[in-house]
Structure formats: C-alpha cells, structure tokens
C-alpha positions as CSV (number, residue, x, y, z in Angstrom):
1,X,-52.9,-24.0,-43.7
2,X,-50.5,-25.0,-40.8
3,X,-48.1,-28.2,-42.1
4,X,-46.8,-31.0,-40.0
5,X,-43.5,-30.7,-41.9
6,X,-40.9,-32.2,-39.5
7,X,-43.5,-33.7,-37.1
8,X,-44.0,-37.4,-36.9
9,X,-44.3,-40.4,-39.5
10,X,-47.5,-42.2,-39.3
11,X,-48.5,-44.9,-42.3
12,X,-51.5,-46.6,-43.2
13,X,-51.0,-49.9,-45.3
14,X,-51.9,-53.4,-45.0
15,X,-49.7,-54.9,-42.7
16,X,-50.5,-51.6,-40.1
17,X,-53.9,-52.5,-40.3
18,X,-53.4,-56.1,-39.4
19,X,-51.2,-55.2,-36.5
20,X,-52.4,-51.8,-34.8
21,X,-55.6,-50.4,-34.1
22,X,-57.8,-48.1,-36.2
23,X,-60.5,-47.1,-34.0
24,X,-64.0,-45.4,-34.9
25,X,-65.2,-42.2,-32.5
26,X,-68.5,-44.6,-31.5
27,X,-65.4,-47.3,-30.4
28,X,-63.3,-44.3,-27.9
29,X,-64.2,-43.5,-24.2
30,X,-62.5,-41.1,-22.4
31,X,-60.1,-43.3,-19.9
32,X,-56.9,-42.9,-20.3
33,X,-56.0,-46.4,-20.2
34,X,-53.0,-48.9,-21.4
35,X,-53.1,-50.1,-25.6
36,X,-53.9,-48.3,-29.1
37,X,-57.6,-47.4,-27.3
38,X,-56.5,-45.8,-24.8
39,X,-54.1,-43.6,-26.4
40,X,-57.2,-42.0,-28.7
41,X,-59.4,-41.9,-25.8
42,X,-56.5,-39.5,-24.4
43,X,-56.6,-37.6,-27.7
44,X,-60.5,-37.1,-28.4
45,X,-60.5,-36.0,-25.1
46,X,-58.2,-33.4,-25.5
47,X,-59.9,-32.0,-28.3
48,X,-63.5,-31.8,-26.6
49,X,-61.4,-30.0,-23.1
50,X,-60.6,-27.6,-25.6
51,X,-64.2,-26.4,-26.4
52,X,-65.7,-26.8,-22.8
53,X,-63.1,-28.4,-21.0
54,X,-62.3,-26.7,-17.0
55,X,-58.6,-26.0,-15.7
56,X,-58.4,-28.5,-13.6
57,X,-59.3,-30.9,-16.4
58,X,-56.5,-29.7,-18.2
59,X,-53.6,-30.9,-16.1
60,X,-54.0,-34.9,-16.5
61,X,-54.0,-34.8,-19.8
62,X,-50.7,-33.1,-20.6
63,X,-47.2,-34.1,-19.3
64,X,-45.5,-30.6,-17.7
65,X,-43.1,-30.2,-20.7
66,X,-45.7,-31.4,-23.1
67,X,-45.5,-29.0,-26.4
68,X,-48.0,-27.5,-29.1
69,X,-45.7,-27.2,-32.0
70,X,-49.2,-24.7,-33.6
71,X,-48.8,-22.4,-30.9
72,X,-46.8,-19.9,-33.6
73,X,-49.9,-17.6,-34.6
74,X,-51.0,-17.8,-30.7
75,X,-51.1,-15.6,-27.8
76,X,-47.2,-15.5,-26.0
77,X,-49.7,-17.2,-23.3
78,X,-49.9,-20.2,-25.3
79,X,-46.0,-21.0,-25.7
80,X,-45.1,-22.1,-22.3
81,X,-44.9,-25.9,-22.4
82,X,-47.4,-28.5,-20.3
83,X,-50.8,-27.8,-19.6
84,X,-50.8,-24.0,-19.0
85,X,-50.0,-23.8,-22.6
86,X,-53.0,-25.5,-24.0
87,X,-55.5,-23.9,-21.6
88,X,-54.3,-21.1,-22.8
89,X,-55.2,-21.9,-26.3
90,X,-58.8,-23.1,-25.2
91,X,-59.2,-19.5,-23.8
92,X,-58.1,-17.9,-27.1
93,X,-60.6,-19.7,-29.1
94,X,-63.4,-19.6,-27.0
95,X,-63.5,-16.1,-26.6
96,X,-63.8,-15.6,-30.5
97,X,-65.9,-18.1,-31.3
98,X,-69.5,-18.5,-29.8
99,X,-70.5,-22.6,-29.8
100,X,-67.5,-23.8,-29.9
101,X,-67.0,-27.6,-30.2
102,X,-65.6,-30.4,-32.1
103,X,-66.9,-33.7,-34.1
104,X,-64.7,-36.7,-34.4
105,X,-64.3,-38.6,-37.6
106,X,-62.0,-40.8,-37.3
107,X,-58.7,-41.9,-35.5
108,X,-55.9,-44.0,-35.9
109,X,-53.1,-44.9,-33.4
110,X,-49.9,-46.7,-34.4
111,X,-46.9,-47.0,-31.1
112,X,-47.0,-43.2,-29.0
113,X,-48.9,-41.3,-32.3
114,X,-52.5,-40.6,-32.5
115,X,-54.1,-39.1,-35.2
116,X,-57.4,-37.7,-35.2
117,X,-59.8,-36.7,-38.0
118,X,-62.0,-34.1,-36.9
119,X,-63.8,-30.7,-37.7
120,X,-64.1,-27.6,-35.2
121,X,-67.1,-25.8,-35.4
122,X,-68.2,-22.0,-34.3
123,X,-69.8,-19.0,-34.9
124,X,-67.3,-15.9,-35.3
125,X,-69.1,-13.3,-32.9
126,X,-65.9,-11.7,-31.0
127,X,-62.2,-10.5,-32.2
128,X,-59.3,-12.6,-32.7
129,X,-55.9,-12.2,-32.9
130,X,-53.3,-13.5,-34.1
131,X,-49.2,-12.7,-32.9
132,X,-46.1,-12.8,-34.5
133,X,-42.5,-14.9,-33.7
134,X,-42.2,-12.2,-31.6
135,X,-45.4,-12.4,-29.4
136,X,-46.4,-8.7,-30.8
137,X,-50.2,-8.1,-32.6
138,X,-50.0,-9.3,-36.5
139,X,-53.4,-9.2,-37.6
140,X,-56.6,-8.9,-35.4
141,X,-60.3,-9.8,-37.0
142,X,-63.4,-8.2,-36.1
143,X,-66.3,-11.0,-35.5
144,X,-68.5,-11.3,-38.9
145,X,-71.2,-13.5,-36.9
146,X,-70.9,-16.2,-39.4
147,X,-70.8,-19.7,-38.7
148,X,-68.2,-21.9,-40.0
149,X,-66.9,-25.5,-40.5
150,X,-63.2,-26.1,-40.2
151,X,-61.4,-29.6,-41.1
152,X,-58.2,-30.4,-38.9
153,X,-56.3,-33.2,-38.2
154,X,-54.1,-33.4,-35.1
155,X,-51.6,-35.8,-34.2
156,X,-50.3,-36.3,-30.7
157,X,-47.4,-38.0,-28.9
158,X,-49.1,-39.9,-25.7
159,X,-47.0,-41.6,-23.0
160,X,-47.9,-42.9,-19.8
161,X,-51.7,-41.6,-20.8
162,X,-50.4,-38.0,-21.5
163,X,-49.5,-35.6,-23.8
164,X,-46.2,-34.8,-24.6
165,X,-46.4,-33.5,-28.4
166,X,-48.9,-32.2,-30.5
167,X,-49.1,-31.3,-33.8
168,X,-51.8,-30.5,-36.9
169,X,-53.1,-30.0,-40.3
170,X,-56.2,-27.1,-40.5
171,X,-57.9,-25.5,-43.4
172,X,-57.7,-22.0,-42.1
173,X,-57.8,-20.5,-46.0
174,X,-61.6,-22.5,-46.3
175,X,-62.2,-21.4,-42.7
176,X,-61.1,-17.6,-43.5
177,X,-63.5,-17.9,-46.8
178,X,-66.2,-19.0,-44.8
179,X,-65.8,-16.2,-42.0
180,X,-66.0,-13.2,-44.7
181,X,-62.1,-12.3,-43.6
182,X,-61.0,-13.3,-47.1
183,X,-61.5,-11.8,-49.8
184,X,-62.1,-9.0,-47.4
185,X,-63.8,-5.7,-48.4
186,X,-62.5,-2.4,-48.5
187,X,-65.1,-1.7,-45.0
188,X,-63.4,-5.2,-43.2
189,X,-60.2,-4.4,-43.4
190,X,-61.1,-0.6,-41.8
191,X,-62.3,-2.5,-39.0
192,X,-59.5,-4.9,-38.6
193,X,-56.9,-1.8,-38.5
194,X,-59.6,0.1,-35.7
195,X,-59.4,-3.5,-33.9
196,X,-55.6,-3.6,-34.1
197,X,-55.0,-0.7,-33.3
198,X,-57.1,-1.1,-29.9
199,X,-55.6,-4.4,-28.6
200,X,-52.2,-2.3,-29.2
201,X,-53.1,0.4,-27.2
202,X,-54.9,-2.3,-24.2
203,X,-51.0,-4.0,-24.3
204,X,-49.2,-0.6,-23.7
205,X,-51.8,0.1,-21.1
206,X,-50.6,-3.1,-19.6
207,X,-53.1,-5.4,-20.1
208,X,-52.9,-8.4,-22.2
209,X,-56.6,-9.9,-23.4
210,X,-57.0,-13.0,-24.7
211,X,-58.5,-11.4,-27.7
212,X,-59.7,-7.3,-27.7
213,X,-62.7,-5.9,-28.1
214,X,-64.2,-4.6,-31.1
C-alpha cells in the first residue's frame, strides 16, 4: 500500500465542517472555478482524464512543475514534473488494464488540499510493469484477465485551478489478491520471469514500451 507519510495535513472535525466544504460527487462539475467547489471539480477531473482523458486535456489541469509524489513504482516516463508526467501515468495504466475507469465517493476540500474517495476499476488483460529508484524493470505481471476493484484515496495541492502536488493512499495488496498475482503459483511466476525477461531485452534493443508484451 503506497503511504502519504510526509504529504499534507488534512482534518475532519466539527468546527472544519462548519467552516469548509465537504462536497458529494452528485454536488462537483468539472469547471475549474474559484472556492472549496471548484478545487474538487479540478480533482474528480483529474482522476476521470486518467482513464479516458486526451493529451491535450492534460495540460490545464496540471501547473508545469506540478509533481506525482506515487510516481516511484512508475515508468522513468512518469517522473518528469507537469503534465507530461501524469499522461504518462494514464498511458501506463491503460495499456494493462482493459475498462479502465474510476467512481467517486466522496471528496472533501479544506484551503489548497483536496481529497478524494474513490475506487479504480479494470480488467487485467495486458503486462505491467513496475521499475525501480533506478528507472530499471523490478517486476513485470503477465495479464490474468480478471477484473478487479481497487480503493484509493488521492489528495492534491490545487492553485489558480491547477495541480501542483499529488499524493495517495491505494490498496494494491487487495488489488494484487484480486488479480491472481498474489499468492502466485509456481506457473505465474514462470510467466512473470518470461515477461521480464522480454521487456529487458525490448530496452536493450532501444525501445522503451509503456508496458511489454506477453
């Protein structure tokens, strides 16, 4: 599970209530207006670009040094800061994952912060990846064609109506139950060396993939 350990503050108690907005997905829009609203519409939006969201769609949402402090486990693609960044994460995702999209739950905004309650949903039906510190292959799992329900929460920094921080919470040890990759048979884990093994051998052919395949 990814933490937000050292990412922002953001409490819920009585007088917070009183004095900032919780707002319900039926309540957002997607215009990136001024107040508490229009900070979450910013966010929800985000989140849906993410699942079918063009390029071009991208770029007003995120300021040009915004940052994805989850981007660890991600392609090198997916570290540079503003936009780019995040589209690159779209890319990575959507490729593995056939159906792709999000439902909103709830969301809460207190000053710049955001947080959204949310679940991502997909079908596994491609190979994924995931890199080390060091942008080099760590792990690579074939595509089980099972479906799967993932909780996250993700909290974002929003000035001037864009992203300049973002940050979350996601139940990848449920989702990896879910998927078959954990506890993974003797045959799975064959596969995921044959699949590593290939995306290795695309990268010293010079090619980088968003995710290989099987």
């Amino acid at each position: 599970m990814t933490s937000v350990t050292g990412g922002p503050t953001l409490s819920i108690n009585s007088s917070y209530i009183e004095s900032e907005a919780i707002v319900s997905p039926s309540q957002s829009t997607t215009t990136a207006t001024g107040g508490t609203g229009g900070l979450v519409d910013v966010a929800v939006h985000s989140i849906h670009l993410m699942a079918t969201g063009s390029r071009a769609e991208f770029d007003p949402l995120y300021h040009p040094e915004a940052v994805d402090h989850e981007n660890r486990v991600q392609p090198p693609s997916s570290r540079v800061a503003g936009a780019a960044g995040f589209w690159s994460t779209a890319q990575w995702l959507r490729a593995a994952f056939e159906g792709l999209h999000y439902e909103i739950h709830h969301t809460v905004a207190s000053g710049e912060l955001v947080a959204v309650d949310s679940s991502m949903i997909g079908t596994h039906t491609a190979p994924i990846a995931f890199y080390a510190d060091d942008g080099s292959i760590d792990s690579v799992f074939p595509p089980t064609g099972r479906a799967f329900t993932m909780s996250q929460s993700h909290w974002f920094r929003v000035r001037d109506g864009r992203i300049t921080e973002h940050w979350a919470d996601r139940d990848d040890l449920g989702t990896a139950r879910q998927l078959g990759w954990i506890p993974p048979t003797p045959a799975y884990l064959l596969r995921m060396a044959v699949a590593k093994r290939r995306v290795k051998r695309s990268y010293a052919q010079g090619k980088a993939p968003t995710t290989p395949t099987e």
